[in-house]
C-alpha positions in Angstrom: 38.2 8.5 53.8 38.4 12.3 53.1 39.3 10.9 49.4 37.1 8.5 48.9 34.4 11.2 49.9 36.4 13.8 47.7 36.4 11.5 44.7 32.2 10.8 45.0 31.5 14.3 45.0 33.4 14.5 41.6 31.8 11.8 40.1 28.4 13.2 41.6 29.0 16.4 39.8 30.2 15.0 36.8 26.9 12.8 36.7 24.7 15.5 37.4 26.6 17.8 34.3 25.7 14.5 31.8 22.1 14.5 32.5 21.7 18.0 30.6 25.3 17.6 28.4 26.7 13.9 26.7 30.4 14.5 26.3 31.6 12.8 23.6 36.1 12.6 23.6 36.3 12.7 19.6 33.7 15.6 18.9 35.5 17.7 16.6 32.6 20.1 15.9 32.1 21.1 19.6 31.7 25.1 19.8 32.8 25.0 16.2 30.7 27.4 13.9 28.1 27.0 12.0 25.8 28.5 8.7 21.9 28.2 8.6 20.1 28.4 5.4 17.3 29.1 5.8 17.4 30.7 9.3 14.8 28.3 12.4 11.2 29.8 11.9 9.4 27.2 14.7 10.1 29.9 17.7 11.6 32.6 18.4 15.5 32.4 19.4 17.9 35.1 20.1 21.0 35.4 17.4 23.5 34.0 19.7 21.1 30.8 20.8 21.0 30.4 16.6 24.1 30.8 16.4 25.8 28.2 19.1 22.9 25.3 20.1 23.7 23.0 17.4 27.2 22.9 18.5 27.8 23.4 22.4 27.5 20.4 23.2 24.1 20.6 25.2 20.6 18.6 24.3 17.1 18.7 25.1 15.3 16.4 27.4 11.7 16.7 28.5 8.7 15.7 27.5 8.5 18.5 24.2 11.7 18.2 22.6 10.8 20.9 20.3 9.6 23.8 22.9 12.9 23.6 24.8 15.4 26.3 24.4 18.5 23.9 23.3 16.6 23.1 20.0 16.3 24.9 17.0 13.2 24.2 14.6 11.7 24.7 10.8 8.3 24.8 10.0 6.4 24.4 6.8 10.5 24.8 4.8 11.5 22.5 1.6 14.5 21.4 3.7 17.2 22.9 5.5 20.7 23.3 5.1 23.5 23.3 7.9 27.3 24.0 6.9 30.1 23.3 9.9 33.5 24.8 9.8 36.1 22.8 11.7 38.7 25.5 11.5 40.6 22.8 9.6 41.1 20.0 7.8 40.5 17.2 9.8 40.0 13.4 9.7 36.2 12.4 10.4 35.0 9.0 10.7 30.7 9.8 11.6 28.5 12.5 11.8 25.4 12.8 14.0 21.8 14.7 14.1 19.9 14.2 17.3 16.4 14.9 17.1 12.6 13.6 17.3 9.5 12.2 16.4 6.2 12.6 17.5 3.3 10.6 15.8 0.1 10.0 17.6 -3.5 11.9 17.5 -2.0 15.2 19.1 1.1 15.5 17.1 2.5 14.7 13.7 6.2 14.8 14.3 8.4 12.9 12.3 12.1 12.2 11.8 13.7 13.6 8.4 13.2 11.8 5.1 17.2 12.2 4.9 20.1 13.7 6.2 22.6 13.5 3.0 26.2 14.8 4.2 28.2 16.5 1.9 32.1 17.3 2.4 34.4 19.6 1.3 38.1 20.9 2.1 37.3 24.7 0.9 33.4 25.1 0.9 33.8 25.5 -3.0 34.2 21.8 -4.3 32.1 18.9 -2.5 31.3 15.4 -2.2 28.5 13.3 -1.2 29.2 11.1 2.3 25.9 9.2 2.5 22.4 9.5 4.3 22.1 9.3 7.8 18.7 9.5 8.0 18.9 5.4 6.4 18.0 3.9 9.8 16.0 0.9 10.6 14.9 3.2 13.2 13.6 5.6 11.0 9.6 5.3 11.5 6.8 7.1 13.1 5.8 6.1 16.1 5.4 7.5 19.8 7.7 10.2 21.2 11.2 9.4 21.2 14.5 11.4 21.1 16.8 9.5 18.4 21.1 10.5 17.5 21.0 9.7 13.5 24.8 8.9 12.6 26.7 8.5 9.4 29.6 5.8 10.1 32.3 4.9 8.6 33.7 8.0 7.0 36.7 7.9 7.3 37.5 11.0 5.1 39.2 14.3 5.5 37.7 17.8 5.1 37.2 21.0 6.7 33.6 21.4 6.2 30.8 19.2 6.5 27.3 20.3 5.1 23.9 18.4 6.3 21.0 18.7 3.8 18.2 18.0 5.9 15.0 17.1 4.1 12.0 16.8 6.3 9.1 14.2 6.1 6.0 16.5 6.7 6.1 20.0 8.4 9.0 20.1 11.0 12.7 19.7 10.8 13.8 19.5 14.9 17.5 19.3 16.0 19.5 20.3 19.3 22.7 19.1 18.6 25.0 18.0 15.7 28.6 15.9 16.1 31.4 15.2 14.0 33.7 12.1 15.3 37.5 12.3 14.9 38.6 9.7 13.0 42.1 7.6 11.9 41.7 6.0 8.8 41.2 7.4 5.4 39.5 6.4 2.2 39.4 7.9 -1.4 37.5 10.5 -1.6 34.3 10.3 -3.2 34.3 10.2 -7.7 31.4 13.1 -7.9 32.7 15.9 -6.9 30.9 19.1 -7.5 30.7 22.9 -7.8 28.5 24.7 -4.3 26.4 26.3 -6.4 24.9 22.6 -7.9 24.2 21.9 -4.3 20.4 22.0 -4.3 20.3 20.2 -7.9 22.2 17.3 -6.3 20.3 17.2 -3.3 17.1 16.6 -5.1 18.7 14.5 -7.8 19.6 12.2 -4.9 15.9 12.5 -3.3 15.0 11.3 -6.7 17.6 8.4 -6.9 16.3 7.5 -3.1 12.9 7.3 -4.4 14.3 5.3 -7.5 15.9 2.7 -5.0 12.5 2.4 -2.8 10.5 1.5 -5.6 13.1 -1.4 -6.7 13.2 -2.4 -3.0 9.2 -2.9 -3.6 9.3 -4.7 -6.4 12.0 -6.9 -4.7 10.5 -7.5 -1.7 7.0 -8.5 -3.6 8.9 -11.0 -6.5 10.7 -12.6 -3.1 7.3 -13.6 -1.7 7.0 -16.6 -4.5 10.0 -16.4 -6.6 11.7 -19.6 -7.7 14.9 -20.6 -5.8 17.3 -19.0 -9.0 15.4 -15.9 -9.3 15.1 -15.5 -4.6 19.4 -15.5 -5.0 19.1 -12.2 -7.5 16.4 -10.4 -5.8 18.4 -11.6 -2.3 21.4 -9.7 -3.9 19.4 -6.7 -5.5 17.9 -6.2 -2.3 21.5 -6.2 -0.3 22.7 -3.7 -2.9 19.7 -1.3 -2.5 20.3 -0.9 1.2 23.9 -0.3 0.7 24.5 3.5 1.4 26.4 4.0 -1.3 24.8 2.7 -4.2 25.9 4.1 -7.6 22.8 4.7 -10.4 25.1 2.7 -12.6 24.3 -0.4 -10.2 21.2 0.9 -9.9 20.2 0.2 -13.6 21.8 -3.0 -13.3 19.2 -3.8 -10.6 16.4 -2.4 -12.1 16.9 -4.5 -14.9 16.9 -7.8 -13.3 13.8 -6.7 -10.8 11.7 -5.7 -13.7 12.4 -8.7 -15.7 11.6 -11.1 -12.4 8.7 -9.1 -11.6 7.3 -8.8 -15.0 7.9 -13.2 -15.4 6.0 -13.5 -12.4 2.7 -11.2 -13.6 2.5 -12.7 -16.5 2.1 -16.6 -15.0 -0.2 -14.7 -12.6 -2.7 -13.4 -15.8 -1.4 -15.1 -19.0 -2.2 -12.3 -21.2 -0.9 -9.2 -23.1 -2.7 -6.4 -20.6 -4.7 -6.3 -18.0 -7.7 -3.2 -16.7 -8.5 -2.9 -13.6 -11.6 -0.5 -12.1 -10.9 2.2 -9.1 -12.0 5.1 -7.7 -10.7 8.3 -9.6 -10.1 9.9 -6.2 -8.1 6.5 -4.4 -4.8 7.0 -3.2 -2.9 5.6 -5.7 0.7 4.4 -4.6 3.4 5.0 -7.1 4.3 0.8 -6.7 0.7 -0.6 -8.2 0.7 -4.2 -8.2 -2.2 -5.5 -9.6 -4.5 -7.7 -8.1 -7.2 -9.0 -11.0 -8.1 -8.9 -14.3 -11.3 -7.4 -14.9 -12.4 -8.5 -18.7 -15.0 -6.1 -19.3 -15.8 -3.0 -17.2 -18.8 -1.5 -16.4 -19.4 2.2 -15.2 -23.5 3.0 -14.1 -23.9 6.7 -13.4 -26.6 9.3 -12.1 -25.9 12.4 -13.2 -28.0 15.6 -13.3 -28.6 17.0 -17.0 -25.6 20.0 -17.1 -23.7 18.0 -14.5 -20.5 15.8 -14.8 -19.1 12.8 -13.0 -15.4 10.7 -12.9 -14.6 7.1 -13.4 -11.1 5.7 -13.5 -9.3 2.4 -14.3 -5.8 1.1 -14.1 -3.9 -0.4 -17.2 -1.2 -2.8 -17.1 1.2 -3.3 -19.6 2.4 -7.4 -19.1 4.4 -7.9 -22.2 8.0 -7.7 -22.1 8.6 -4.6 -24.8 7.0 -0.9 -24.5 3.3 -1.2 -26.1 0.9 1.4 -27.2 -2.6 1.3 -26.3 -5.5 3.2 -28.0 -8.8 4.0 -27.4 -11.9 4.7 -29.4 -15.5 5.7 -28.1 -18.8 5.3 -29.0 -21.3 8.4 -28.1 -23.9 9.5 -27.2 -24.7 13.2 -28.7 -26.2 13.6 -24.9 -22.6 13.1 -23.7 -19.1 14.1 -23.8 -15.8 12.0 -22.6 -12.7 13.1 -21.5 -9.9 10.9 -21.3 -6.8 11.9 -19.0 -3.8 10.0 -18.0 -3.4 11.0 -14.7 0.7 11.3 -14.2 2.6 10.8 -11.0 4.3 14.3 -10.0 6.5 14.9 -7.1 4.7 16.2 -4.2 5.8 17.7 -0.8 6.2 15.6 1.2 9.0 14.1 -0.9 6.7 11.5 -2.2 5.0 10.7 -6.0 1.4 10.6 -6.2 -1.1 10.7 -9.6 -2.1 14.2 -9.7 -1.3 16.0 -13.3 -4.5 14.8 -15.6 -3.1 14.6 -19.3 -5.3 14.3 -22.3 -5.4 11.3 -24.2 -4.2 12.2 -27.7 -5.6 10.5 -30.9 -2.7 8.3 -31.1 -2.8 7.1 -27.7 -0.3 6.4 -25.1 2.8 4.2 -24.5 3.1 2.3 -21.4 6.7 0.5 -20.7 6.8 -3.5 -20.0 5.0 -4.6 -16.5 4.0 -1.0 -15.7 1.0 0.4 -14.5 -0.6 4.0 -15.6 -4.0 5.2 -13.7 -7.1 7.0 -16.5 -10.0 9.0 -15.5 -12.5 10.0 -18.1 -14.9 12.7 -16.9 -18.6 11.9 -18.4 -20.2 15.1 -19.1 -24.2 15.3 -19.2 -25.5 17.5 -21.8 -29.2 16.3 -22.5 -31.6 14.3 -20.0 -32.9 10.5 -20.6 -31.0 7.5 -20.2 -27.3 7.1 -22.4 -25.7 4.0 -23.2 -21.7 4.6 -24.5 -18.7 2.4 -24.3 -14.8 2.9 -24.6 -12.9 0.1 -25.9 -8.7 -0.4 -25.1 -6.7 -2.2 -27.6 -3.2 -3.3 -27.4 -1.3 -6.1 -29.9 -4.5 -7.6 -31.5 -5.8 -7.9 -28.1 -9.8 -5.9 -27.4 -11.1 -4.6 -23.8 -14.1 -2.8 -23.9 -15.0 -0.8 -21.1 -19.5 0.2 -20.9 -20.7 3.7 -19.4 -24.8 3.8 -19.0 -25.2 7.1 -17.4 -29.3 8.2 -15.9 -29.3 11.6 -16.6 -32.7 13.8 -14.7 -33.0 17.1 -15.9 -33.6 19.6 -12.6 -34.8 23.2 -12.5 -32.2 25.2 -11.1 -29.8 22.6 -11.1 -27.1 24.6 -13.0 -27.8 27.6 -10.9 -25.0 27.1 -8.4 -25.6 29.1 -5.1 -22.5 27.9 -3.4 -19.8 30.9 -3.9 -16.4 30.1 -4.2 -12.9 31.9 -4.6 -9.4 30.8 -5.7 -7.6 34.1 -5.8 -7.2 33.8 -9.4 -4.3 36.3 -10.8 -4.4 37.0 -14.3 -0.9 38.6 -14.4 0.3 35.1 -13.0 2.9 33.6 -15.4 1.0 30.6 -15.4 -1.5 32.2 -17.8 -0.7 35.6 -18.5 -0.2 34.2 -21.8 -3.5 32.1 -21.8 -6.4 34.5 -20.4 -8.8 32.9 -22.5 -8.1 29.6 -21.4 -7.6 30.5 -17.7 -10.9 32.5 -17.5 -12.9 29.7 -19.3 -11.4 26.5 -16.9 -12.8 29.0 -14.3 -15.7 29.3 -15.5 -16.2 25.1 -16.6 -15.0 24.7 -12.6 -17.8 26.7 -11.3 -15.9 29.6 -9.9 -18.2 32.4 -9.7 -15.9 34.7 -7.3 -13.2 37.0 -9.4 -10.9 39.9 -7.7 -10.1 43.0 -9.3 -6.4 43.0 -8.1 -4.4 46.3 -7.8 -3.3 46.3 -11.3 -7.0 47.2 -13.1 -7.4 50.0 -9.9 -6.1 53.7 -10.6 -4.7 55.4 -7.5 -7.3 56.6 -5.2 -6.6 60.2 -5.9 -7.4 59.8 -9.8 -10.8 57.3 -10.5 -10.1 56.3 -13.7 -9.6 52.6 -14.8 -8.9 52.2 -18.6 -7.6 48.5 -17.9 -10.8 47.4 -15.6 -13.7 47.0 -18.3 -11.0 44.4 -20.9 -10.8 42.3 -17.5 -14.2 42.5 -17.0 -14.8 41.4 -20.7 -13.1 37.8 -19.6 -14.9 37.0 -16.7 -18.8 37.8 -17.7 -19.8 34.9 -15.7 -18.9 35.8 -12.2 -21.5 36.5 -9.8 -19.3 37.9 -7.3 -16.7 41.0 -7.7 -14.0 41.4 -4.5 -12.0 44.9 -4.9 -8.3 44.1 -3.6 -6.6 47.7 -2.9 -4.0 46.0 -0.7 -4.2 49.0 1.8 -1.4 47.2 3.8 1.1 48.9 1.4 1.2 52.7 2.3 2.0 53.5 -1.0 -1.5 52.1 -2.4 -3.5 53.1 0.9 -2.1 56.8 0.8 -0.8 57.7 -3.1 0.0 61.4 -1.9 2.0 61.4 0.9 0.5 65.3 2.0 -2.9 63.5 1.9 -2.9 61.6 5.3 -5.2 58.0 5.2 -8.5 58.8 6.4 -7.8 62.4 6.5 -10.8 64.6 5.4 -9.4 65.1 2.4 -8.5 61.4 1.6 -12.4 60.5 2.0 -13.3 62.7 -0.7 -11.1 61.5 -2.8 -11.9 58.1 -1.7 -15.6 58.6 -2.1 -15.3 60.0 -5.8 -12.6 56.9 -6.5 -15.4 54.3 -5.4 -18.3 55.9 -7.2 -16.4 55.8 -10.6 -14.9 52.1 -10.1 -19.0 50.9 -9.3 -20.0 52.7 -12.3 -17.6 51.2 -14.6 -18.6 47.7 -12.9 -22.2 47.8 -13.3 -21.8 49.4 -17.2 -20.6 46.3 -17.8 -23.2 44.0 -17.0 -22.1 43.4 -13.0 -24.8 44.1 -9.8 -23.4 46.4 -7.4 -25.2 44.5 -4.3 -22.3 41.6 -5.3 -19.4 44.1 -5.0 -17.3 43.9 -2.1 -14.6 46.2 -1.5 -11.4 43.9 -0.3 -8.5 46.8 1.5 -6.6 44.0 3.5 -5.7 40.9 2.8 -5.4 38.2 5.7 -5.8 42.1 8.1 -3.6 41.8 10.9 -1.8 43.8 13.6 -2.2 47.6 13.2 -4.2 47.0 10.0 -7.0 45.8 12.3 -7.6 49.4 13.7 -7.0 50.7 10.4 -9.4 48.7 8.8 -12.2 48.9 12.1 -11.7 52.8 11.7 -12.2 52.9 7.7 -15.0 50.2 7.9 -17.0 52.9 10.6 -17.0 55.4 8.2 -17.5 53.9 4.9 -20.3 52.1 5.8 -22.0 55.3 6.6 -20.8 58.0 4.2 -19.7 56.4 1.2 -23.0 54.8 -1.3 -23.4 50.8 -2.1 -20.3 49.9 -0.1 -19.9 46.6 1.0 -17.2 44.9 2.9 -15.2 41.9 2.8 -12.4 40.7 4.6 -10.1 37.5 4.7 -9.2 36.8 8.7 -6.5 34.1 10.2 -5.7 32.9 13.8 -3.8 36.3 13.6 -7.1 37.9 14.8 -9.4 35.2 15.9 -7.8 35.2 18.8 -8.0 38.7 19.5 -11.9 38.5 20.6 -12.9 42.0 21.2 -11.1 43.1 17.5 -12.3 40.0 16.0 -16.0 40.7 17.3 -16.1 44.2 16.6 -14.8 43.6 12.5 -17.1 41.0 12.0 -20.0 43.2 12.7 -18.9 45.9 10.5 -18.2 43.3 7.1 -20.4 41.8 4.8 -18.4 38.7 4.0 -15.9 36.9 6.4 -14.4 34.5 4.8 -12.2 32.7 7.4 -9.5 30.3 7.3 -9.6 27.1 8.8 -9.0 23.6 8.2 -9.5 20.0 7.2 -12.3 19.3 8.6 -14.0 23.0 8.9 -13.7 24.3 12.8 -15.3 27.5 12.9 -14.4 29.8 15.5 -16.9 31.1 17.9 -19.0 33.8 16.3 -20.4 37.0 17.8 -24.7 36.8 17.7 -24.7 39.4 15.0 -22.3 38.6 12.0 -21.6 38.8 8.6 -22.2 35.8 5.8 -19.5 33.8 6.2 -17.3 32.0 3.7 -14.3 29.5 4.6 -11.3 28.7 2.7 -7.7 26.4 3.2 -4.4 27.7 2.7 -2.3 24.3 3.2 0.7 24.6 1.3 1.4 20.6 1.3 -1.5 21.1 -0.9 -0.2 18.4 -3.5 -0.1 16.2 -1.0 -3.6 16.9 0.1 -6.4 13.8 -0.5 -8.8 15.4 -3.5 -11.6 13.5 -2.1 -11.1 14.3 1.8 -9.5 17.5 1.1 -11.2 19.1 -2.0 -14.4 17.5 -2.8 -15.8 16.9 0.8 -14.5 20.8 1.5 -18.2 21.4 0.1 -20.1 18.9 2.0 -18.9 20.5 4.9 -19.7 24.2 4.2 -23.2 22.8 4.0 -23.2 20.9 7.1 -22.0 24.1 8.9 -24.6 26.9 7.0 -21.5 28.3 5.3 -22.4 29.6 1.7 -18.8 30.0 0.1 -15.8 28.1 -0.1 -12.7 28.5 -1.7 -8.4 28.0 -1.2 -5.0 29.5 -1.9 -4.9 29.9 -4.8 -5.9 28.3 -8.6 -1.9 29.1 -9.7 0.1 29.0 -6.5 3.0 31.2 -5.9 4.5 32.8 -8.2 5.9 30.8 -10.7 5.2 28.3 -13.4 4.6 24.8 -12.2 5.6 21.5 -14.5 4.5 18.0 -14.1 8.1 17.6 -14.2 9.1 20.0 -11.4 11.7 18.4 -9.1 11.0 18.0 -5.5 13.0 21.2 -4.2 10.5 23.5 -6.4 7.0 22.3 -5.4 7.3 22.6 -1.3 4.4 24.9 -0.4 2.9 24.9 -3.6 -0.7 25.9 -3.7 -1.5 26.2 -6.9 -3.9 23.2 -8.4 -2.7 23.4 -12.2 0.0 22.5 -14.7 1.8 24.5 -17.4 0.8 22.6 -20.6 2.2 22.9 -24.0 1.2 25.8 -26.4 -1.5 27.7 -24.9 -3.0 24.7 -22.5 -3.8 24.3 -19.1 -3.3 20.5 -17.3 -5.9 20.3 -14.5 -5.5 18.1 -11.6 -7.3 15.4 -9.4 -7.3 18.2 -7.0 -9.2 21.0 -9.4 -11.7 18.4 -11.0 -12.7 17.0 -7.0 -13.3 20.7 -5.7 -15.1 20.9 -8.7 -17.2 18.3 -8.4 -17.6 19.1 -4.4 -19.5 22.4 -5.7 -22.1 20.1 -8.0 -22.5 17.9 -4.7 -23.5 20.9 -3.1 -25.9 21.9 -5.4 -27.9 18.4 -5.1 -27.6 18.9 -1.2 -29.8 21.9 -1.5 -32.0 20.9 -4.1 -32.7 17.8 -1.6 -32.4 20.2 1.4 -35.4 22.6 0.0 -37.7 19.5 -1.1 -37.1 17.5 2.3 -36.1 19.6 4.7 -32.4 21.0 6.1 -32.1 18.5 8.8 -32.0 15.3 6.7 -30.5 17.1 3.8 -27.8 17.5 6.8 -27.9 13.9 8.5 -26.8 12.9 4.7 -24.0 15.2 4.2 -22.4 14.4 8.3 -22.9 10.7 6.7 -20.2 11.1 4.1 -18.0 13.9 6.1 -17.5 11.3 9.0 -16.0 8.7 6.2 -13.4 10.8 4.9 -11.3 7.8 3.6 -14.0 6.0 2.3 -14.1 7.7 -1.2 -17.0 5.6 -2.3 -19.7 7.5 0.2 -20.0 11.0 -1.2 -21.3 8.7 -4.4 -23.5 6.9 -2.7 -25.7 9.3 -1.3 -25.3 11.6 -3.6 -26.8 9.3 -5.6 -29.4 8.2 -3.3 -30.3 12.0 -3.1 -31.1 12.1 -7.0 -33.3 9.5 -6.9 -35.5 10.6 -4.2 -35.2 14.2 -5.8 -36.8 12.5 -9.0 -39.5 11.3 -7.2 -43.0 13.3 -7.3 
């Protein structure tokens, strides 16, 4: 009995040790070290929890998987990269990476886009394993703790690498395993140099999406394909979930799918091409299949004299060779066309979506066999009364013509805009330090009217002279409002002269002469002073926020025509009694916030406020929901400027053709074109267009009062996926504005 009793207290321990640790015999990784790259940024963890949790054997449990201290979490990071050393070679049939999802209307958790393993005997040469993150399993949905494994190995190494690559913001693990295994295959045929690594993880993100799209097209042809043609597309669809699926067989199926896909369009439509009408700000999905032919299309706009509007179309190419289509208008001299293709460019969230808008050259554009390419002309309004034009398509002998009948009503003040908007634009940006022309006029033809004088054009404060400030001045004659960035956060720039303390008696002086010479310069060349804001901090937080409270005090009472503006984050909202006490002191607040606008709680007396978004999934980001209806939502709230981070993005050139582990976090809402160009975006022309909505809001706001000018605008910012409404009543405004 004493036994028996002896042997349930064992297995009651051993229970209880398995509800916070699963022992698994064959874990060759357990306590085994481990590299980070880059290091967890969710919360904070001490070096030696960074250091052992994905290994020791221990995993989460609770209701937040990712707030307990046996997890380690990314944020907002391309991907992440986790390298084991088993201390030897060894023989290793699976690898696993526990971790979460969380989908629902609190939380946007999701399991990783992929988990590609990679193997190698001396962390110099590797090979690709396969993708554990390929899981039937793998879908949002409510929470759920889920063990992602890679079977079926059965390969030796010493190292095993995990290239984690997140669908949306987080990347959540608590515990990684490698199984001991007993049989051993070849070795993979690619092997390749550690420094390729990140080339070959995107190149297979790439080949991922590649195989998706076929699987599409497959899965669509099976629905009503012919009992020869169902036995390929059975066997292209078996190969494309294989794990291991070479881009030689992947041509092979592409091939076949195209060719079934293509036979069973054209006995849908019997003809050479088919157009199609959408919305130039619908969600396009890189697999289009077409649903009608639409013979002729016609386009019926209101647009204010000065003002512009966007209509797009789809074109589908149904022979079986490449063709090239052309297109010739017929004008009105009251209005211009531009024609863009808009290409698919990889976006953040490891996903393609139509976002670089090409011109149309003369010659036109070539469009391969049973492919689909989304257009958007922007119709431009140069002289009131009523236009009639037309664009026709034309393709092997056969003729589409497309009709644009635009109502143009020319009203005072229309062009006048009174919404203020900033995108941080940086001349010295490599994007178009080589283009300032261009860059300043695409500002201008986008309505920005908000330009900072970076550090660059300012002379240290002890010595107020700017020889470089009146040639930047020169580009941007246009701007209404100038912002004064010292960047005071950097000691260097805040105090020049290291025996001249900040805010020291003598610093003011020298301050106050520095700031009388800058405004003079500024209004000799054509600029109002009482629309000059001086800018020290950007985003002001933790010690800066005295600093900048302290300076603010004084300023505003010793030194002439200053006015302040400052940029302020969650970093200091939440500090109510600093947050209060700045905002009386400024002249602009321009807060960040998000999609919709939530404006934090303001103080009785406060500055004009302005918003603006910082989201770096920003090519990801709806240009109707996001960017144009960012407008219609200032106006709703009384906000009177808008703006986001930042016209170029960080800092570096961006491509259409940018691969997918260069564009996380990208801001920036233009393309590097060829020569001297600029390629503008869905994005860039919706925020645009947001800012001309405005304008009609007001115009309609001062004629018929706030309140219904507001009731309209709620009407279209409660829709936010319906990217016909802003149209609508937009339109519905114009036509009550014409009446008398």
């Amino acid at each position: 009995m004493r036994i028996f009793c002896k042997s349930l207290l064992l297995l009651f321990i051993v229970i209880l040790s398995c509800l916070n640790k699963e022992v698994y015999a064959q874990d060759i990784a357990l306590h085994k070290k481990y590299v980070l790259s880059p290091l967890p940024n969710y919360s904070k963890r001490t070096s030696g929890a960074i250091d052992t949790t994905l290994t020791d054997g221990i995993y989460s449990h609770g209701t937040y998987f990712w707030s307990q201290p046996t997890t380690l979490g990314w944020v907002k990071t391309p991907g992440v990269k986790i390298t084991l050393d088993l201390g030897r070679v060894n023989t290793i049939s699976g690898v696993t990476f526990n971790t979460c999802r969380r989908v629902d209307s609190l939380f946007n958790v999701r399991y990783p886009d992929h988990i590609f393993i990679f193997l190698s005997n001396d962390n110099v040469t590797w090979w690709y394993a396969g993708d554990a993150a390929i899981d039937s399993g793998n879908r949002p949905g409510p929470y759920q703790i889920k063990k992602f494994i890679l079977n079926s190995i059965n390969q030796t190494a010493r190292y095993i690498s995990l290239s984690v690559v997140p669908n949306g913001f987080f990347v959540l693990c608590d515990e990684i395993t490698v199984m001991q295994g007993n049989s051993v295959n070849s070795h993979h045929n690619n092997p390749f140099d550690s420094t390729m690594m990140n080339e070959i993880v995107d190149s297979l993100i790439s080949i991922n999406f590649y195989k998706n799209h076929l699987l599409r097209l497959n899965n669509y042809a099976l629905k009503s394909a012919s009992a020869d043609s169902r036995k390929k597309l059975v066997r292209n669809i078996s190969k494309l979930t294989s794990n291991q699926i070479s881009l030689k067989n992947l041509k092979s199926v592409d091939s076949i799918t195209k060719a079934i896909y293509l036979k069973k369009l054209r006995q849908q439509f019997k003809t050479g091409f088919i157009i199609e009408k959408v919305s130039p700000w619908d969600s396009i999905p890189d697999f289009y299949v077409p649903t009608r032919d639409q013979m002729d299309l016609k386009y019926q706009f209101l647009i204010p004299n000065g003002g512009r509007q966007y209509g797009a179309f789809i074109i589908t190419n149904l022979t079986t060779v490449r063709e090239n289509f052309s297109f010739n208008s017929v004008l009105s001299s009251d209005v211009t066309i531009n024609l863009f293709d808009a290409i698919f460019v990889p976006a953040s969230n490891y996903k393609f979506i139509p976002d670089a808008l090409i011109p149309i050259p003369q010659k036109g554009i070539s469009v391969d066999a049973g492919n689909s390419v989304l257009l958007i002309f922007q119709l431009c309004a140069n002289a009131p009364g009523d236009i009639k034009s037309s664009l026709s398509i034309s393709s092997s002998n056969i003729l589409k013509k497309i009709s644009i009948e635009a109502h143009v009503p020319d009203f005072k003040n229309y062009n006048k805009y009174y919404l203020n908007t900033n995108v941080w634009f940086n001349n010295y940006h490599p994007m178009v330090v080589d283009r300032q022309v261009t860059a300043f006029t695409d500002l201008k033809n986008h309505h920005i009217n908000t330009m900072i004088i970076g550090p660059g054009y300012l002379s240290p404060l002890n010595i107020p002279d700017f020889p470089n400030l009146p040639g930047f001045l020169s580009y941007c004659k246009y701007a209404t409002n100038l912002l004064i960035s010292t960047d005071f956060s950097n000691i260097k720039l805040r105090q020049p002269e290291d025996n001249v303390p900040f805010m020291s008696d003598a610093w003011k002086i020298d301050f106050v002469k520095w700031y009388k010479s800058l405004l003079a310069i500024i209004k000799n060349n054509g600029f109002s002073i009482s629309n000059t804001y001086f800018y020290p901090y950007d985003e002001v937080r933790g010690g800066n926020v005295y600093d900048y409270i302290n300076f603010a005090r004084w300023a505003k009472s010793f030194v002439p025509d200053l006015k302040l503006y400052a940029t302020l984050t969650s970093s200091i909202i939440g500090k109510r009694k600093q947050f209060d006490e700045l905002l009386r002191l400024l002249d602009i607040a321009q807060i960040g916030t998000s999609d919709p606008i939530v404006l934090p709680k303001l103080p009785y007396e406060h500055p004009e406020i302005w918003v603006y978004e910082n989201n770096g999934n920003s090519r990801s980001q709806s240009p109707y929901s996001h960017y144009r209806l960012m407008a219609w939502d200032a106006f709703i709230n009384n906000i009177t400027g808008i703006g986001f981070w930042s016209y170029t993005g960080d800092a570096r050139k961006k491509f259409v053709s940018d691969p997918f582990t260069d564009i996380d976090m990208d801001y920036g809402v233009i393309y590097d074109g060829p020569r001297e160009s600029i390629i503008s975006s869905r994005r860039w022309e919706a925020f645009s267009l947001g800012i001309e909505d405005y304008q009609i809001l007001d115009l309609f706001a001062n004629k018929y009062g706030r309140p219904r000018a507001i009731v309209l605008a709620k009407e279209v910012v409660s829709h936010p996926s319906n990217v016909e409404v802003a149209d609508e009543i937009r339109n519905k405004m114009i036509l009550f504005l014409e009446k008398k």
